[in-house]
NUNUBA-676923 format. One record per residue: x, z, y of N, C-alpha, C, O in turn. Coordinates in steps of 0.1 Angstrom, whole numbers, always signed. Example, Ala and Ser with C-alpha at 12.3 -4.5 7.8 and 13.67 -1.06 7.14 Angstrom:
// NUNUBA-676923
      nx      nz      ny     cax     caz     cay      cx      cz      cy      ox      oz      oy
    +132     +78     -57    +123     +78     -45    +132     +78     -33    +142     +85     -33
    +128     +71     -22    +137     +71     -11    +129     +79      +0    +134     +80     +11
// end
This chain:
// NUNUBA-676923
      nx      nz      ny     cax     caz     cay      cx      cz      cy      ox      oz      oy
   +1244   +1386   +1081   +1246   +1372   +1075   +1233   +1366   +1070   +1230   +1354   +1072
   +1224   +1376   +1064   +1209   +1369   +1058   +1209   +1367   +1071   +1214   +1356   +1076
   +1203   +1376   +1077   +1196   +1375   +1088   +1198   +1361   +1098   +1189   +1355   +1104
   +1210   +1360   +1097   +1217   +1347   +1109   +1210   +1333   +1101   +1205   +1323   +1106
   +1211   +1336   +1087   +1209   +1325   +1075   +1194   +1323   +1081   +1191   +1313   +1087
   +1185   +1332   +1078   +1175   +1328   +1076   +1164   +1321   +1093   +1155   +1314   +1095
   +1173   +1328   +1102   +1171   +1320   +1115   +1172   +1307   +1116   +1163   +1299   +1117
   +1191   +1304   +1114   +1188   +1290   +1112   +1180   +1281   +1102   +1179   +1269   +1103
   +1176   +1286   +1096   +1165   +1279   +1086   +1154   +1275   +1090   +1150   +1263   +1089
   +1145   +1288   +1100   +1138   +1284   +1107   +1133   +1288   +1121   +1125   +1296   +1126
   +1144   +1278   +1126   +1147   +1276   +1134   +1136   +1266   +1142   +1134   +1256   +1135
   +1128   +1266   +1153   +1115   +1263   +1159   +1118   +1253   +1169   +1118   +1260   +1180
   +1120   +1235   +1172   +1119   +1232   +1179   +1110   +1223   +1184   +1108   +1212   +1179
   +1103   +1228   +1197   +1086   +1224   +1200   +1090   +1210   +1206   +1081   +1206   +1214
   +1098   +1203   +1206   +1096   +1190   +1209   +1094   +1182   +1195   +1088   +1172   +1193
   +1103   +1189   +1186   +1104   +1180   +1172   +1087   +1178   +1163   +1081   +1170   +1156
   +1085   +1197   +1170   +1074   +1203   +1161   +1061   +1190   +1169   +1051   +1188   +1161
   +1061   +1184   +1180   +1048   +1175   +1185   +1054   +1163   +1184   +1047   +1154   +1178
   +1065   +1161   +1188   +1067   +1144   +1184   +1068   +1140   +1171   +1063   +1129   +1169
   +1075   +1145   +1160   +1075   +1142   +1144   +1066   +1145   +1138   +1063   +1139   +1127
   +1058   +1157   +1143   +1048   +1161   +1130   +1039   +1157   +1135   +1034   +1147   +1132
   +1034   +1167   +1150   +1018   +1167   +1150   +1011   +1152   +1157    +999   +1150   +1155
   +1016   +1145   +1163   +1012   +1130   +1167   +1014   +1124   +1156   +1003   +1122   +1153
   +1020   +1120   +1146   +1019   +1115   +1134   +1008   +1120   +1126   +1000   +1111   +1121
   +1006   +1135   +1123    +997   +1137   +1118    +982   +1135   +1124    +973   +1131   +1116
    +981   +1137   +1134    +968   +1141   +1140    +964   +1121   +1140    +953   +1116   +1136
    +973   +1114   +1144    +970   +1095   +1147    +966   +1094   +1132    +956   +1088   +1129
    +974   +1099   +1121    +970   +1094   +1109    +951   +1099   +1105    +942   +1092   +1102
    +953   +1111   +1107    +933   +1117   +1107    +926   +1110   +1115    +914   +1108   +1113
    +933   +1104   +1128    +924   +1095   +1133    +923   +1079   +1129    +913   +1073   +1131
    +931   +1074   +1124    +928   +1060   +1119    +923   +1060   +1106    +913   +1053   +1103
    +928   +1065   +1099    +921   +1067   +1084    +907   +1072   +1085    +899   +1071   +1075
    +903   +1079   +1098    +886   +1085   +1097    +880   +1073   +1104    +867   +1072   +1103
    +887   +1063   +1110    +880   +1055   +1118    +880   +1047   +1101    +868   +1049   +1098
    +884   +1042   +1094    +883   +1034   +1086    +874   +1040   +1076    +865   +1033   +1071
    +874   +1053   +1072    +864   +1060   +1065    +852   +1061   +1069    +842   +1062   +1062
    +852   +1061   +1086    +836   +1061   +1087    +829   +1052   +1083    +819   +1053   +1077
    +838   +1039   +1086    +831   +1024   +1079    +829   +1027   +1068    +818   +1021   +1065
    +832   +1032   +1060    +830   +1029   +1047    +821   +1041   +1041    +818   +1042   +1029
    +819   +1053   +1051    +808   +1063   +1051    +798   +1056   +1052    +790   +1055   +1043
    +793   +1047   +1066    +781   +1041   +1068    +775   +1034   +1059    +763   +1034   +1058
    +786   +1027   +1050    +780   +1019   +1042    +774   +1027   +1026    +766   +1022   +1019
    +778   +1037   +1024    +773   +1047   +1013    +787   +1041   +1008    +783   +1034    +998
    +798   +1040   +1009    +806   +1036    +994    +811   +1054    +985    +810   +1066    +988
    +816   +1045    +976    +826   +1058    +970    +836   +1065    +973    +841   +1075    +967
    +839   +1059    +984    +853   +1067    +991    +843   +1068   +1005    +836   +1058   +1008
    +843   +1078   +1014    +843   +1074   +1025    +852   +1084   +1031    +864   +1087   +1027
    +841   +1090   +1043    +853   +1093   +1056    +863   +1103   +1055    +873   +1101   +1061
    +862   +1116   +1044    +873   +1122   +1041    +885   +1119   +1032    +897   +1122   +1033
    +876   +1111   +1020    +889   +1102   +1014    +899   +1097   +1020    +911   +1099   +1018
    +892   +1087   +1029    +905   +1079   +1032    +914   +1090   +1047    +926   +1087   +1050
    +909   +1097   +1052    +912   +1107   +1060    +921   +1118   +1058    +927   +1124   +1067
    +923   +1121   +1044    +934   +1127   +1035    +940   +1118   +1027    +949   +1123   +1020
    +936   +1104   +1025    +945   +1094   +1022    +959   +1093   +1031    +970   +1097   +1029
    +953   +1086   +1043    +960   +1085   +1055    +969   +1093   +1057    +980   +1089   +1057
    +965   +1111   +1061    +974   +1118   +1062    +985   +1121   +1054    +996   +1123   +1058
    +980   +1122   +1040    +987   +1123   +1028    +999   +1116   +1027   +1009   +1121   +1023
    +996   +1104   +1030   +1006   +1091   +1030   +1016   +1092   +1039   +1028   +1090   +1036
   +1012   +1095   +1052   +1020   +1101   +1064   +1027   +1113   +1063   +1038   +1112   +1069
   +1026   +1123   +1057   +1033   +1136   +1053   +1044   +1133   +1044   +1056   +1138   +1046
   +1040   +1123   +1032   +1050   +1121   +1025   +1062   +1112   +1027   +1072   +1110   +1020
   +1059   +1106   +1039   +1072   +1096   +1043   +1075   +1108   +1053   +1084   +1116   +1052
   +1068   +1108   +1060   +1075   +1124   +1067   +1079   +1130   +1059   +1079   +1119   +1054
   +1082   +1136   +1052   +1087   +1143   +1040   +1101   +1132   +1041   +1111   +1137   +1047
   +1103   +1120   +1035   +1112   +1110   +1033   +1122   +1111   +1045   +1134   +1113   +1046
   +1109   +1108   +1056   +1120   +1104   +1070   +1127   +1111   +1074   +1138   +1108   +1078
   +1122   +1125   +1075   +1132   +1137   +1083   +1140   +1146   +1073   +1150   +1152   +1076
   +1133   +1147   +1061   +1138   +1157   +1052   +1148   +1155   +1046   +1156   +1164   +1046
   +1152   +1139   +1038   +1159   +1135   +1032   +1174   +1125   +1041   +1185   +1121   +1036
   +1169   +1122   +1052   +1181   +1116   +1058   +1193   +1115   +1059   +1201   +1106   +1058
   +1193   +1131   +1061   +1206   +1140   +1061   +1218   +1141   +1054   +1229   +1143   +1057
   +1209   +1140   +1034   +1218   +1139   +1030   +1224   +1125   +1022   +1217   +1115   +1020
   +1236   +1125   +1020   +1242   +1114   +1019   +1240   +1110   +1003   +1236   +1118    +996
   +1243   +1098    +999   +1234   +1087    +987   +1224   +1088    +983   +1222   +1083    +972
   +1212   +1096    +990   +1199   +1100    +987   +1193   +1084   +1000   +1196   +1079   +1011
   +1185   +1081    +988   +1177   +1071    +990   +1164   +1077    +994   +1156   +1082    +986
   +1163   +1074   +1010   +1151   +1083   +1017   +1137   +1077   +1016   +1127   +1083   +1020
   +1139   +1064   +1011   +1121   +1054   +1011   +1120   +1052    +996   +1116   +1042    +991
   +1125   +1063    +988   +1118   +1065    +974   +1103   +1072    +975   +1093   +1069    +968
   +1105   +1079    +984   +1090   +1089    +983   +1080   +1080    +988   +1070   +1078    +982
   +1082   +1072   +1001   +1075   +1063   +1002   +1071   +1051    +993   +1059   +1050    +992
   +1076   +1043    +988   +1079   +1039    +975   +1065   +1041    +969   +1056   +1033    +968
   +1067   +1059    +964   +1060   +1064    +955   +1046   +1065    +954   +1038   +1065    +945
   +1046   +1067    +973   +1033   +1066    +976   +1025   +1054    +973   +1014   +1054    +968
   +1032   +1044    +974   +1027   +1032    +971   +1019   +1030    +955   +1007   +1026    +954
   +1027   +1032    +947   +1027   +1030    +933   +1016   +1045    +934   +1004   +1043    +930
   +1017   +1051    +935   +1004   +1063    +933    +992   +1060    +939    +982   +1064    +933
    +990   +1055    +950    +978   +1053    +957    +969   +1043    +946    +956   +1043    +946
    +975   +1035    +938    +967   +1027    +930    +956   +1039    +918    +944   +1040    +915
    +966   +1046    +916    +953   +1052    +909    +940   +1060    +917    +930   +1063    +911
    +941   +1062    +928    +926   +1065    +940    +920   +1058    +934    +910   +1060    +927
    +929   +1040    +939    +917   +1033    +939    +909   +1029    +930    +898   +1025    +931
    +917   +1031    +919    +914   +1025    +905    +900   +1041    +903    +892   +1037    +895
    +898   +1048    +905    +892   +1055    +906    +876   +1053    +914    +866   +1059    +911
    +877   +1043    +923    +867   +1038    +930    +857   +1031    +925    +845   +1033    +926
    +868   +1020    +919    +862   +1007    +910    +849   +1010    +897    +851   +1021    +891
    +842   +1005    +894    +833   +1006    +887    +824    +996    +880    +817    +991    +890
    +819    +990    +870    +809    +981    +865    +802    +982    +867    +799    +994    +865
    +791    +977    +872    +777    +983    +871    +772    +965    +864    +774    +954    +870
    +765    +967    +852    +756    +957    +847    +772    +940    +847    +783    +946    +843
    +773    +932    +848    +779    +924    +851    +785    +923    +865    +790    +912    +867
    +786    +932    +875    +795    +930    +889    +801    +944    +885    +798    +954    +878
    +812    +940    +894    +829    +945    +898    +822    +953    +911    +818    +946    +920
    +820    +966    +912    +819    +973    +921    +825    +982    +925    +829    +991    +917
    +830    +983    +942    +844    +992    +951    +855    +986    +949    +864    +995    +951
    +861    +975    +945    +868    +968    +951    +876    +963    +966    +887    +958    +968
    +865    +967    +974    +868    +968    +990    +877    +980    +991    +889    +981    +992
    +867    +987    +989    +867   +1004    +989    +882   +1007    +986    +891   +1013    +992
    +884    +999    +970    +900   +1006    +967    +909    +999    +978    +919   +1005    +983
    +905    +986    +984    +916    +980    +990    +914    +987   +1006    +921    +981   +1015
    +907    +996   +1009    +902   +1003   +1027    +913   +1015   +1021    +918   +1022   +1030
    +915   +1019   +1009    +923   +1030   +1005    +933   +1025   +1006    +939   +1028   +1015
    +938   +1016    +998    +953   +1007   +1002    +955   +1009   +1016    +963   +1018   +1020
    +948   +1000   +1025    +956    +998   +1040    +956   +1009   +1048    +965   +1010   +1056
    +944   +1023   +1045    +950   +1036   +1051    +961   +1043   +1048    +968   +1048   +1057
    +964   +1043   +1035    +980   +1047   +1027    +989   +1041   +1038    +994   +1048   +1047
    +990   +1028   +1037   +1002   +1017   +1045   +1005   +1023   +1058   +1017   +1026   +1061
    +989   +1026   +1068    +990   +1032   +1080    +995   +1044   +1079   +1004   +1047   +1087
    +992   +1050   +1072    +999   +1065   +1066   +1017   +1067   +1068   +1023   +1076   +1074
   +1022   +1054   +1060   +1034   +1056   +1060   +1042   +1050   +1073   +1052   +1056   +1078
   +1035   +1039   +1079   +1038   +1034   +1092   +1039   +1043   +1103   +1049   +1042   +1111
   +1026   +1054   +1104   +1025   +1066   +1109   +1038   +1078   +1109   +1043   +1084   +1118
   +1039   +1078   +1092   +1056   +1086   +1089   +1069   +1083   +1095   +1078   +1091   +1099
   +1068   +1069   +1094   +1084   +1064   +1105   +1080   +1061   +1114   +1089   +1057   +1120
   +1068   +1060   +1123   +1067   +1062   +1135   +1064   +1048   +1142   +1065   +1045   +1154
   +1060   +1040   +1129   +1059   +1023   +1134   +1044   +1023   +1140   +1034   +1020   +1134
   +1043   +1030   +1155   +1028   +1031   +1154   +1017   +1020   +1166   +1005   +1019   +1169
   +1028   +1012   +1168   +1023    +996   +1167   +1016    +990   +1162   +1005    +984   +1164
   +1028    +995   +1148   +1020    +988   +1141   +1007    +991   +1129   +1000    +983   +1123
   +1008   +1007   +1131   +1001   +1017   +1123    +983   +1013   +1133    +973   +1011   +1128
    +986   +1014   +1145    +974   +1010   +1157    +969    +995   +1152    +957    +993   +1148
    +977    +985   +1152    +974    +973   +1148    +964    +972   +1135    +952    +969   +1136
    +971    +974   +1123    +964    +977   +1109    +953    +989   +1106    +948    +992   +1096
    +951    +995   +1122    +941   +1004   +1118    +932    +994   +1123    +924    +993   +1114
    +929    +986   +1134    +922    +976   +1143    +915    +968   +1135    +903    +967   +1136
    +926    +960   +1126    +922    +948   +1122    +915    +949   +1105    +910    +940   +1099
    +919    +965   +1099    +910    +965   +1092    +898    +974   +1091    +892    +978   +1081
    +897    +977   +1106    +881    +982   +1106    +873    +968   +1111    +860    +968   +1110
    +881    +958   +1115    +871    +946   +1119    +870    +941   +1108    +859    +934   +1107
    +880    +941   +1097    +878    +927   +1084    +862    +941   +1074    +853    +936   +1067
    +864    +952   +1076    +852    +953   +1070    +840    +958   +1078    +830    +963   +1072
    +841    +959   +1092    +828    +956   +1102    +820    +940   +1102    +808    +937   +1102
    +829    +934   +1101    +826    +921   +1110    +825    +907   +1098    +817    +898   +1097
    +838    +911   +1088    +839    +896   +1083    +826    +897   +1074    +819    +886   +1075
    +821    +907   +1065    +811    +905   +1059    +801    +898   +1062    +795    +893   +1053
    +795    +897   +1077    +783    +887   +1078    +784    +876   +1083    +774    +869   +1085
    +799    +872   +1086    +808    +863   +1087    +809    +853   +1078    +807    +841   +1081
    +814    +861   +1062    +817    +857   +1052    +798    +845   +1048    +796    +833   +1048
    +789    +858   +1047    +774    +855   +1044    +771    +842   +1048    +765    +833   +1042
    +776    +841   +1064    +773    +825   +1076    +779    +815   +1067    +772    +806   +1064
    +791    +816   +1062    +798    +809   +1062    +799    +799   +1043    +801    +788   +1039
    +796    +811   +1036    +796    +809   +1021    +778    +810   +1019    +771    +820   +1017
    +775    +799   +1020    +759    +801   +1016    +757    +802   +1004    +761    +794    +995
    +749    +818   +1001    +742    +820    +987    +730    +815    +985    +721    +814    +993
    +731    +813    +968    +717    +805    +968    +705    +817    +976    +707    +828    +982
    +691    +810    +974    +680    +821    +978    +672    +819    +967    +671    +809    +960
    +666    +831    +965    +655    +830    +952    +647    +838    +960    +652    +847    +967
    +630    +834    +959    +618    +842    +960    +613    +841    +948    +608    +831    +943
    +616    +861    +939    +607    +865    +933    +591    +867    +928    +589    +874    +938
    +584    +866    +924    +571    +872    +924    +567    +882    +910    +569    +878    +898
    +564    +888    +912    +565    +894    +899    +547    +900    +899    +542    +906    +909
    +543    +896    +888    +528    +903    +887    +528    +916    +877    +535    +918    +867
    +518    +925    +883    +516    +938    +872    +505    +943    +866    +495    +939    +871
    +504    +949    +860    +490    +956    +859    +490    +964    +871    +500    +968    +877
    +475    +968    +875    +469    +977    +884    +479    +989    +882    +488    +991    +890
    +477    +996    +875    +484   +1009    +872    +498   +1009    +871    +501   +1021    +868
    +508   +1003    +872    +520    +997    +873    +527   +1008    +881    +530   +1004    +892
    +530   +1017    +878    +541   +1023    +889    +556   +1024    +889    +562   +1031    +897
    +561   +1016    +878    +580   +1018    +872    +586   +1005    +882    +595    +997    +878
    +580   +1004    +896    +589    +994    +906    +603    +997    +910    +608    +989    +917
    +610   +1007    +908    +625   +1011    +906    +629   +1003    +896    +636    +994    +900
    +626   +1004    +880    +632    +996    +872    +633    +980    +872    +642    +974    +866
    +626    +973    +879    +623    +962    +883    +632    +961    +896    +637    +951    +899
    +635    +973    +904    +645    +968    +913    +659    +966    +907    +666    +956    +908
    +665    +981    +897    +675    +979    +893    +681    +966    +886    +693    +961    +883
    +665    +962    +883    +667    +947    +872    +676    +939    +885    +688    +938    +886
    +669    +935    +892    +676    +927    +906    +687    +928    +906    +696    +920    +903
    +687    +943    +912    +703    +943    +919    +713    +944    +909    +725    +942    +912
    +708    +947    +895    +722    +942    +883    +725    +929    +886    +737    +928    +885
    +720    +916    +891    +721    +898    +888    +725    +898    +902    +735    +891    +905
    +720    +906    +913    +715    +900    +925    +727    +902    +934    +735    +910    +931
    +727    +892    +949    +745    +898    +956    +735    +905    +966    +743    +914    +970
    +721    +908    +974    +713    +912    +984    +697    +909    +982    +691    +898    +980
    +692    +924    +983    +679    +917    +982    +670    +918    +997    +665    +929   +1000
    +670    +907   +1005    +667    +909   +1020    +653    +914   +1023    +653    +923   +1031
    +641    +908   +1018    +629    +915   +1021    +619    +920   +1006    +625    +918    +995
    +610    +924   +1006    +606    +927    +996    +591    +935   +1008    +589    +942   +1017
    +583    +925    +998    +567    +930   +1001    +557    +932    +989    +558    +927    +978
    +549    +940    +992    +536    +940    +980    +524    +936    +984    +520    +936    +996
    +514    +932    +970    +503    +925    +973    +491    +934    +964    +495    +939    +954
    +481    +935    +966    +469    +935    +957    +453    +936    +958    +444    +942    +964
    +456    +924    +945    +439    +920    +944    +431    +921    +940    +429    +914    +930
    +418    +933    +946    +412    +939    +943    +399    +931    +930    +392    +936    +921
    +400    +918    +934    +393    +914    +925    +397    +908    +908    +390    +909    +898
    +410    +901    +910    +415    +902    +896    +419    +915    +890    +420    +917    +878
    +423    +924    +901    +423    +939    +898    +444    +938    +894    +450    +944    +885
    +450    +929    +903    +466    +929    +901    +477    +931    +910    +475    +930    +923
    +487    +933    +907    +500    +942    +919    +508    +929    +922    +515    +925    +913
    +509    +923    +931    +524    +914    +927    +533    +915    +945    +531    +915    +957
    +542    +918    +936    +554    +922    +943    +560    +910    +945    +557    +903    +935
    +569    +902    +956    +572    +893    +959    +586    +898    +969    +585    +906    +978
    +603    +892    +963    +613    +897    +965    +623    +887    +970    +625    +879    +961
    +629    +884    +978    +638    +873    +984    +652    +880    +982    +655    +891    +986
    +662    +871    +974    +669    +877    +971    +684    +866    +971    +683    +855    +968
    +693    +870    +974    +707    +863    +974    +712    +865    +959    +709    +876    +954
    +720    +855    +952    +726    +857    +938    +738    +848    +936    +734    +838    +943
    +746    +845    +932    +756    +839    +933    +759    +836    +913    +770    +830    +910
    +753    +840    +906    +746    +839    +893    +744    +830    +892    +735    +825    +899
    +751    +822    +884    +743    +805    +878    +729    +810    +868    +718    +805    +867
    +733    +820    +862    +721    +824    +852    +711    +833    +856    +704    +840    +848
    +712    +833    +870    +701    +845    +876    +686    +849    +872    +680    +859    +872
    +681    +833    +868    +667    +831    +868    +664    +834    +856    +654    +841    +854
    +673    +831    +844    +675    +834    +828    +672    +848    +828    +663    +853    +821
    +679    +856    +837    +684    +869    +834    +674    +878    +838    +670    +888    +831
    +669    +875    +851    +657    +882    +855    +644    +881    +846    +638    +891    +841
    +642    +863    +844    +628    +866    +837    +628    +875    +821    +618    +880    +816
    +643    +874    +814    +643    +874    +803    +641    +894    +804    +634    +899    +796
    +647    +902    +812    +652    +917    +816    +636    +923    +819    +630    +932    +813
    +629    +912    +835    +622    +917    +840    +609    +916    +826    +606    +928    +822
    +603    +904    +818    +597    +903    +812    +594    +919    +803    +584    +926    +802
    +607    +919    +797    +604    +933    +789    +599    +944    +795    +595    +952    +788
    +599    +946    +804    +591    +962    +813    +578    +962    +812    +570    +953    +816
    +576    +973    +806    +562    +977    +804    +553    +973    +817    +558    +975    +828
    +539    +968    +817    +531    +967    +822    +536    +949    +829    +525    +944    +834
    +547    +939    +831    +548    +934    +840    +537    +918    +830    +537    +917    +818
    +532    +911    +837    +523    +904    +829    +533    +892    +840    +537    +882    +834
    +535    +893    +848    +538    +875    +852    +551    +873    +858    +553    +884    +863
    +560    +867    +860    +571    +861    +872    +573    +848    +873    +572    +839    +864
    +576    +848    +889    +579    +833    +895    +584    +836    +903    +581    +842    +913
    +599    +827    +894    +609    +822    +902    +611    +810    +913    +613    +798    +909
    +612    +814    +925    +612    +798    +934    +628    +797    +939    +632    +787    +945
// end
């Protein structure tokens, strides 16, 4: 009687075992890695395995929902999914971060959002449309970004910043930047041997109405910096 018991229990069938599990699973590691690479390349805080065990994660647990719970009767089977939903926010909220006055990984949490989605799309088998939303959001964060840039012109500011000769804390002077700044595109250095001075000269994107306030008032205090000009 065990014995018979525990056969049917587990009980092995290799069509269920590749069509329910392992193509669900294996499409979910691949869309969620294709969306994580993006967001590996770019250095964020989540990249290619997060969202890679997001994805699957997400997928397992509506699999869990879809096949597990069907069977029985007033069991509500898109709770677990549901759940996933409402839990994935703390990942993201995990991402997010201040730095200085900007909102930083905000993408990031929302590239963890739409792998979850694909995740669960993946679980019931909507893989249309799981294909679709893996497509369209590796282009909105390949493509729309320099899209966005064409399109929303940020002001430009060229920096100049003068130093003493001996001046070597140009890190602090960058972090100054990139606290105010949305890109800093080129950055060159100068020096002349005859007034004996360093000046660094920085082209930079800002979307800061008080950018110029903020730099001269930040940059000024660093030891050694004698001059700036803002254009």
């Amino acid at each position: 009687m065990l014995l018979e018991r525990f056969l049917t229990e587990f009980s092995f069938d290799l069509s269920v075992f590749i069509f329910d599990i392992i193509i669900p699973c294996v499409l979910a590691m691949i869309f969620g890695g294709v969306i994580g690479l993006q967001r590996e390349r770019h250095e964020r805080p989540a990249g290619l395995r997060t969202h890679t065990l997001v994805c699957l994660g997400s997928a397992v647990f509506t699999l869990v929902s879809y096949l597990g719970f069907t069977s029985f009767a007033g069991l509500d089977a898109s709770r677990i999914a549901a759940g996933v939903v409402t839990g994935i926010g703390f990942i993201g909220a995990g991402v997010i971060f201040k730095q200085g006055p900007l909102i930083k990984g905000v993408t990031t949490a929302a590239s963890i959002w739409i792998v979850a989605a694909i995740g669960v799309s993946l679980g019931v088998k909507l893989y249309y449309l799981a294909f679709t939303a893996a497509v369209l959001g590796f282009l909105i964060l390949s493509i729309l970004k320099s899209f966005e840039s064409r399109i929303i012109r940020t002001p430009n500011y060229h920096l100049k910043i003068s130093t003493a000769s001996g001046f070597d804390n140009i890190d602090k002077i960058l972090d100054t930047i990139k606290e105010y700044s949305h890109d800093i595109k080129t950055k060159k250095y100068e020096f002349d041997p005859l007034s004996n001075i360093k000046t660094y000269s920085f082209y930079v994107h800002s979307r800061k109405p008080d950018f110029s306030n903020k730099i001269i008032e930040k940059t000024g205090k660093i030891e050694g910096v004698t001059g700036i000009t803002i254009n």
